[in-house]
C-alpha positions, 0 to 999 in steps of 0.5 A: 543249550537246552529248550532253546527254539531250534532253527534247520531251515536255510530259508528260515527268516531270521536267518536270511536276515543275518545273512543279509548282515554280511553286507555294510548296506545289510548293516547300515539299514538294519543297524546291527552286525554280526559277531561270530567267534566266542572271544569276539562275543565275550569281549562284545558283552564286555564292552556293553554292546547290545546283543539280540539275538544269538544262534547256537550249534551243539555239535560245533560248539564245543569249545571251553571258552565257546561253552563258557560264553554260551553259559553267561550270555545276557538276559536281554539276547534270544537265543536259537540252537541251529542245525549245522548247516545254518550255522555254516550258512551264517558263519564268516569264513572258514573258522565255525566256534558255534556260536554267533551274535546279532548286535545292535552297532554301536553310535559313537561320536567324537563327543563321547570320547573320554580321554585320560588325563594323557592320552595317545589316540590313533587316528585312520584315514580312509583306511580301504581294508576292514583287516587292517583296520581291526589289526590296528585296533588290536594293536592300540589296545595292546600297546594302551591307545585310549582311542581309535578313530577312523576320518572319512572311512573307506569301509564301515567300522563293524565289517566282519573282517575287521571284527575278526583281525582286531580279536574283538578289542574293536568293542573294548577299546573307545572307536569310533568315525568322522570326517577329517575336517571334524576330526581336526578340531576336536584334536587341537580342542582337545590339546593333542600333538599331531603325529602324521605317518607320511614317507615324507615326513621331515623326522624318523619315527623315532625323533619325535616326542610321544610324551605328551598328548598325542594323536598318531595318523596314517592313511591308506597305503594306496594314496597315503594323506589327504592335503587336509592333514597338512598344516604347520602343527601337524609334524611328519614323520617317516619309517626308514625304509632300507629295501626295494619296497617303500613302505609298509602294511598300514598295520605293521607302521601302526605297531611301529609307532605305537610301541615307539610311543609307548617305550617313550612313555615307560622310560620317562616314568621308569614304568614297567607295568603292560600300561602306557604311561601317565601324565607326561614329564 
């Protein structure tokens, strides 16, 4: 942290610049976002994103992980030290680590999805909360997803708070957005069984077969699935309700169905390692 450029003026331009990141057309027209938090910029830097410019506070900075991450940031990134009130000015939310990235956003495509030889892959549909969408995503790597994707989003991808509630596996995990029609026929080109949360589905989560290719589908609590993701190959399933309420957060039936898939996969290989499983049998 030393000899670094210092910035303590609010009206600094690089820094109304960030500011004006916190916002999805700030994001769209610049093409970059912002990645505050020492896990979220660790785990960032591991994925390969592009980082540009990253802005330090000394005095907030004083965690071991903050400082580990500010010792190994990449060549490539210009970095600033702030005064505390520009870091506070730049941070999201409440929580101030020190440490804050601007990153070019990454342009994934169906296309370059690499999917192992069985692959389970999420999908989202106008999902409107970028919370639930990074608690998806935080879920999927936990339970070994080889992919989310997003059909026709309501919110971008690289929304701070979805950043924030994935804990950066957002960056680790192959993501990426579409819309539904184009979605469709990358899963039946690529062979995948499709699984649609719907409250009503013909089959309790539980009843269907998680084994082989497959692709998990939910929609948003508000309006469930649109009419594109009904067809003869697409099977509906339900999660039983046993109280007043009639579903769930998007994220909790995420987790649900995730974890049924993945004890499936365990069993039939008898694995007990923290990894999905390998080809089906």
């Amino acid at each position: 942290m030393h000899s670094l450029p210092e910035i303590t003026s609010l009206q600094n331009p690089r820094i109304k610049a960030a500011v004006r990141l916190r916002s999805r057309h700030g994001r769209e027209k610049a093409g970059l976002m912002l990645i505050d938090g020492a896990r979220e910029l660790s785990r960032a830097i591991a994925g390969g994103v592009e980082l540009r410019e990253v802005f330090l506070c000394p005095a907030l900075c004083t965690s071991s992980e903050a400082r580990q991450v500010a010792n190994t940031l990449p060549d490539s990134a210009q970095v600033f030290q702030v005064s505390e009130a520009v870091f506070r000015k730049l941070a999201f939310g409440r929580r101030a680590e020190g440490i804050l990235g601007l990153a070019a956003i990454p342009q994934r495509t169906l296309d370059s999805l690499v999917l192992p030889q069985n692959p389970l892959v999420a999908i989202l549909e106008a999902v409107e909360k970028p919370g639930n969408v990074g608690a998806v995503i935080r879920s999927a790597d936990a339970a070994g997803l080889a992919a989310v994707i997003l059909a026709d989003p309501a919110t971008d991808l690289y929304n701070p708070n979805a950043i924030r509630a994935s804990l950066g596996t957002i960056f680790t995990l192959p993501v990426c957005q579409a819309e539904s029609a184009e979605i469709i026929a990358w899963l039946r080109r690529s062979g995948l069984k499709i699984v649609a949360a719907r409250v009503d589905g013909e089959m309790t989560y539980d009843q269907v077969d998680y084994r082989a290719p497959t692709a998990i589908l939910l929609g948003s609590e508000a309006a469930g699935l649109s009419s594109a993701w009904r067809a003869d190959d697409i099977h509906g399933v339900r999660l039983p309700m046993c109280g007043a309420a009639d579903s769930l957060n998007v994220s909790v039936a995420a987790a649900v169905l995730f974890y049924e898939a993945l004890r499936q996969r365990r069993s039939s290989t008898g694995q007990t390692s923290n990894q999905a499983a390998g080809p089906n049998v």
